[in-house]
N, C-alpha and C positions, 0 to 999 in steps of 0.2 A: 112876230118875235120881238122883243126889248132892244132899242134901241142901241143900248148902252151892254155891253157882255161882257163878265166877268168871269177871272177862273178861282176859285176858294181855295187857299192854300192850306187852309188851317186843319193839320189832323190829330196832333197830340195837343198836351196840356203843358206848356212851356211854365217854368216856376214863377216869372213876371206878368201871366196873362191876367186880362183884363177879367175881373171877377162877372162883372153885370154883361160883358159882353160874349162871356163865356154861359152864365146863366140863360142865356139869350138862345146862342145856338141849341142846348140841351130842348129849352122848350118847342124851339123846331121838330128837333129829332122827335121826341115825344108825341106831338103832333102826329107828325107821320105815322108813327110807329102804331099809333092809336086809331088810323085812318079820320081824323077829325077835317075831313078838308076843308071846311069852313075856316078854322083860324090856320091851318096851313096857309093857306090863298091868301088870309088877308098879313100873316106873318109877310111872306116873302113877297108882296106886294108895297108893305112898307119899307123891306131892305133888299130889294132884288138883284143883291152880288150874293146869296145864301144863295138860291136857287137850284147851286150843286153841294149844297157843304153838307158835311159828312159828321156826325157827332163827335165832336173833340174825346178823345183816347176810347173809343169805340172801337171795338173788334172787328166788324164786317164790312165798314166804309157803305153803307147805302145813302144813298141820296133822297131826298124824295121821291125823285122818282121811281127809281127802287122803290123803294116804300111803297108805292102807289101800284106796280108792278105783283108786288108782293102779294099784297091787300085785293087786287081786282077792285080796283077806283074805279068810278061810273068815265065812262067816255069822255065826258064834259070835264071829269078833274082833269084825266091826263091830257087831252088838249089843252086845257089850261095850264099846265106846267110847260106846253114843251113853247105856247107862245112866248110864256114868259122866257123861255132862255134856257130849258133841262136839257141835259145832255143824252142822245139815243147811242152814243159811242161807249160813254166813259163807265170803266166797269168798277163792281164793288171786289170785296179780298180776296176771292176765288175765282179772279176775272168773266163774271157773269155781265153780261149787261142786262137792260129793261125789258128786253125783248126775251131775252133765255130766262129770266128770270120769270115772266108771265107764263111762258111753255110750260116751266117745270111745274109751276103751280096751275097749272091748267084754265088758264084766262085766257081762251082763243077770241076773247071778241076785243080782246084790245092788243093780242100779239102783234097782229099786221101794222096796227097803227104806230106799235114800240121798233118798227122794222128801220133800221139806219138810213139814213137820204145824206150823201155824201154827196155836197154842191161841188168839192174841190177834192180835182183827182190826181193823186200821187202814189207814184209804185210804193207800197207798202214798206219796202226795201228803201229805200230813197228821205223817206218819212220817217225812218227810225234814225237815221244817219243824221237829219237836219234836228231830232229831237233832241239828241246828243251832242249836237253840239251845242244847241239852244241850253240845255242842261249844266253843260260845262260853261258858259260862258255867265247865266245865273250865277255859279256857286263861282265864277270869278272877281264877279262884280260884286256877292253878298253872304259869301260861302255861311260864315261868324254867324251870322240873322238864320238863317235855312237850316242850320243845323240847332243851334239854339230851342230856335220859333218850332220845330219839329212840324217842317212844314213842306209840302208834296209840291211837286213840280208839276207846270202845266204838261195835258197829256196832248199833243197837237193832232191827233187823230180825231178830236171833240173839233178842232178847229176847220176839222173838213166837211162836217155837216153846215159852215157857215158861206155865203156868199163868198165868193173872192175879194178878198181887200176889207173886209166886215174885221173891226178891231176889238181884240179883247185886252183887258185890262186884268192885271195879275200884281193886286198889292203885298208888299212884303213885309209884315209887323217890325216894326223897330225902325225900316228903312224911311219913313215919312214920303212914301214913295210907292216907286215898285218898278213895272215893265208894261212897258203899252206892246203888244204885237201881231204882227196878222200878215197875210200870204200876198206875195207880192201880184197886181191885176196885171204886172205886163207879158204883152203876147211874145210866144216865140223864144223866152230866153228860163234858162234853166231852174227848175224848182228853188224859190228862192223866202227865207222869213223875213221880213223887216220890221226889224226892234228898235225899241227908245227906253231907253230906263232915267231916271234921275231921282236925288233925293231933293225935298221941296225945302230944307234947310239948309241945303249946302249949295252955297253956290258956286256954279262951272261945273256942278255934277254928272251933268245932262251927257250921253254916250246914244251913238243911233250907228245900228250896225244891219249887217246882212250877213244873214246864216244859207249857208248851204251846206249841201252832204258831205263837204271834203273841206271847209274853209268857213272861217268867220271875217269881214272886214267891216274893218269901224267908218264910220264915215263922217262922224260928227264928234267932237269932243267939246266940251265947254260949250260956251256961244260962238265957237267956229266951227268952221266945214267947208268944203271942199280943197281949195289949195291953201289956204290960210292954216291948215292943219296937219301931222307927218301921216302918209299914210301909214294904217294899222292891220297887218292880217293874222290870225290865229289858225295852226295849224296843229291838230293834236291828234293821237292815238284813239280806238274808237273804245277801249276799256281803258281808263287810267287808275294806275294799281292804288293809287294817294292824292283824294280830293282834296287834301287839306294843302301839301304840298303844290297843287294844281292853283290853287287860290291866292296861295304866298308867289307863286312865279308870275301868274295873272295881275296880282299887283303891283308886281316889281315893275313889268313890262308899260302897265297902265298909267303907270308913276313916270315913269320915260318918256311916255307921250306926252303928257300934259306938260310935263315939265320946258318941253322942246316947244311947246305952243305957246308958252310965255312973250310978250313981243322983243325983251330984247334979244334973247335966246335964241328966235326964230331969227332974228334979222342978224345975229353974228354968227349962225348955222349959212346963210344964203350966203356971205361974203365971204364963208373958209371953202363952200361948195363950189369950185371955180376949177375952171380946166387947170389940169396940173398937178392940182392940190393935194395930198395927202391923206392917208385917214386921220393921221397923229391931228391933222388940225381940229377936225371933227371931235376927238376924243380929247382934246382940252378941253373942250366947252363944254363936255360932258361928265368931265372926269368929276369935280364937286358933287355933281348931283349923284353920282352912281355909288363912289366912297360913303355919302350919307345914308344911301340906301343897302350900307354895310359889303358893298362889291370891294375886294383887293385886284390888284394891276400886275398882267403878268408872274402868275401865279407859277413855280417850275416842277412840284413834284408829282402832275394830276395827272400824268402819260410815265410815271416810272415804269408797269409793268409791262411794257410797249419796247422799253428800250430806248423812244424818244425823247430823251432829256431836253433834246431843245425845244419839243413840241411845248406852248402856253397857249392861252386862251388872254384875251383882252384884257377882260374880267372875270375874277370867279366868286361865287358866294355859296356856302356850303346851309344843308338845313344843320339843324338839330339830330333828327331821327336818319341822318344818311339821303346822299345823294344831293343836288344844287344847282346851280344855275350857271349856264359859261354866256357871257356877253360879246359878241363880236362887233366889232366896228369896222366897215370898208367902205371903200369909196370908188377908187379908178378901176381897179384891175378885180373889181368882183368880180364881173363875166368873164372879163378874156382869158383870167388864169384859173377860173372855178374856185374860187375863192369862194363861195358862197355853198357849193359841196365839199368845199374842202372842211368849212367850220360847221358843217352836219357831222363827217366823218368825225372829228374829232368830238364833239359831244356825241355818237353812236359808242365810239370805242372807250370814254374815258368814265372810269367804275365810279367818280366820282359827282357828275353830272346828270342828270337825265331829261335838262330842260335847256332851250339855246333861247336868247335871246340875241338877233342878228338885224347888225344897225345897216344901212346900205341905200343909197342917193334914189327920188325916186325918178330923177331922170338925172342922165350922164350927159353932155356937152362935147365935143371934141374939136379941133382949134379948125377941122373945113365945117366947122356949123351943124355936122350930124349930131340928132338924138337919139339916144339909147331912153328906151323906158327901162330903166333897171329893177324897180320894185315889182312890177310886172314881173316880169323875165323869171325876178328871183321866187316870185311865190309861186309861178307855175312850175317850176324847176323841182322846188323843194316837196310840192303836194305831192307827186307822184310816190314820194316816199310814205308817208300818211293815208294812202288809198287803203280802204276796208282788206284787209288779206296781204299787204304788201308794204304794212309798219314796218320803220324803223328801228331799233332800239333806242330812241328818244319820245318820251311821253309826249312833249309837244315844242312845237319851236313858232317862238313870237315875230314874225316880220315886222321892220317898223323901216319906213320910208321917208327919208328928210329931203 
């Protein structure tokens, strides 16, 4: 198999596409379609990230390999495709794969060989949950391009015919870029992806996170990581009714982090984080950058039909088309007063919100030397609410850790 694996995003014909390199894929398709496997082999041998691409604004999505399936390719093609790197998972528009697709055309001398070999084993269930978020955190990071680009998301079920820890690369047209990702090889600990995305033009773009079925956590931003950075966790609904919306919260929250990795920022964050201290401290240092990012302060009238007039949120920033964003900031008394269910509660209940962005220490101090992991604390606290069957009424809620 190819050293190098790629996943092909490309399924419509976006209005800025590349004329010659849209020329390019058709004469694949062609190929295929024509059973020529001679310049098929040598097509995808010169550009071998096509190897799954699908004819741009094509009806049925087949692959070559498909095609090959279709066709009753001699033995020798379809081993030659699947070294190359063809996918025996990923299905065309009627969700057929390579293998149903040989049955129904009656090629039983290559069905067995189209038969799926899954190196990396994941409850079906579990795998659709890490897809989704892997999904959501894409159109967080590039929603604008993905939608544009009319372009298909990795399907991570392809990824489990790969070794463990075998990386595929998922470029994203426009982005200069894309997503590196592949299944984490450690023993013992819960089904896990780990992602890197960055654009090759912007620098400090660089984001490396870890998906799992209930949770996403960043782990890298810019050229930092580990404590040099706030921690990051995403916590979202497993249907979110508004991608687009999903995108604008995603990068409100994404904007907060970085912004907070700055070094003077970080080093005037660590001297307000001091036993005692307040959130209000927290939230000066923050207050600039959130106002920019279009958030108002203590907003009063987003709990009228509640009754609670004095109930406010930190911050709030409303969309356009309905619904927005409440910002919370704590510090001392997140844990001990729930203070951190309390500002779920009120973005659940409040008609105007449907996203929490929730700032909170990610370790506490206290004056006999105990530590409190708070960001911990907080994000185990909050998923339970985000469990598949056991949503909240909030699309999703950003933890972020200073």
């Amino acid at each position: 198999m190819s050293d190098q694996m790629y996943w092909d995003g490309v399924m419509g014909v976006p209005e800025n596409a590349n004329a010659d390199a849209l020329a390019m894929r058709h004469e694949l398709a062609d190929a295929a379609k024509s059973a020529d496997w001679n310049k098929l082999l040598t097509m995808i041998g010169e550009s071998p990230e096509l190897i799954n691409a699908i004819r741009p604004g094509g009806n049925f999505h087949y692959t070559p390999l498909h095609q090959a399936a279709y066709s009753g390719a001699p033995v020798a093609v379809i081993r030659r495709l699947l070294d190359l790197g063809a996918s025996r998972t990923l299905k065309n528009r009627d969700g057929e794969t390579a293998q149903e697709i040989a049955r129904r055309r009656g090629h039983a001398e290559i069905e067995k060989l189209l038969a799926p070999e899954r190196r990396v084993q994941i409850d079906p269930d579990v795998l659709s949950r890490i897809q989704g978020q892997f999904h959501r955190l894409i159109r967080g990071r590039a929603n604008w391009l993905i939608e544009e680009g009319c372009i298909r998301l990795p399907d991570l079920e392809c990824l489990t015919e790969l070794e463990q820890g075998k990386r595929v690369w998922f470029a994203v047209p426009g982005m200069h870029g894309g997503f590196l990702y592949w299944f984490s090889d450690e023993k013992g600990t819960e089904a896990c992806l780990c992602v890197e995305s960055w654009c090759r033009v912007a620098d400090g773009s660089e984001r490396g996170h870890l998906v799992y079925a209930d949770r996403v956590m960043q782990t890298m931003t810019g050229n930092a990581s580990g404590d040099l950075i706030p921690a990051f966790c995403v916590l979202s609904n497993t249907n979110l009714p508004n991608l687009l919306s999903y995108a604008e919260a995603y990068s409100a929250a994404d904007s907060i982090v970085e912004f907070m990795t700055q070094p003077g920022i970080f080093s005037d964050i660590s001297r307000a984080n001091v036993v005692d201290a307040t959130s209000h401290a927290i939230q000066i240092i923050l207050k600039p950058h959130l106002q920019h990012l279009g958030f108002s302060s203590e907003q009063t009238d987003l709990f009228a039909a509640y009754g609670t007039k004095s109930l406010r949120p930190d911050y709030f920033r409303p969309y356009r088309d309905g619904g927005g964003i409440l910002i919370e900031v704590e510090r001392g008394k997140t844990l001990e007063n729930n203070m951190d269910l309390l500002d779920l509660w009120k973005c659940h209940i409040c008609t105007h919100a449907n996203y929490l962005i929730i700032i909170v220490p990610k370790i506490r101090n206290n004056k006999k030397g105990n530590r409190t992991l708070v960001f911990d604390r907080v994000v185990n606290r909050l998923t339970a609410f985000f469990q598949y069957g056991n949503e909240v009424n909030v699309d999703a809620a950003f933890v972020i850790g200073y």
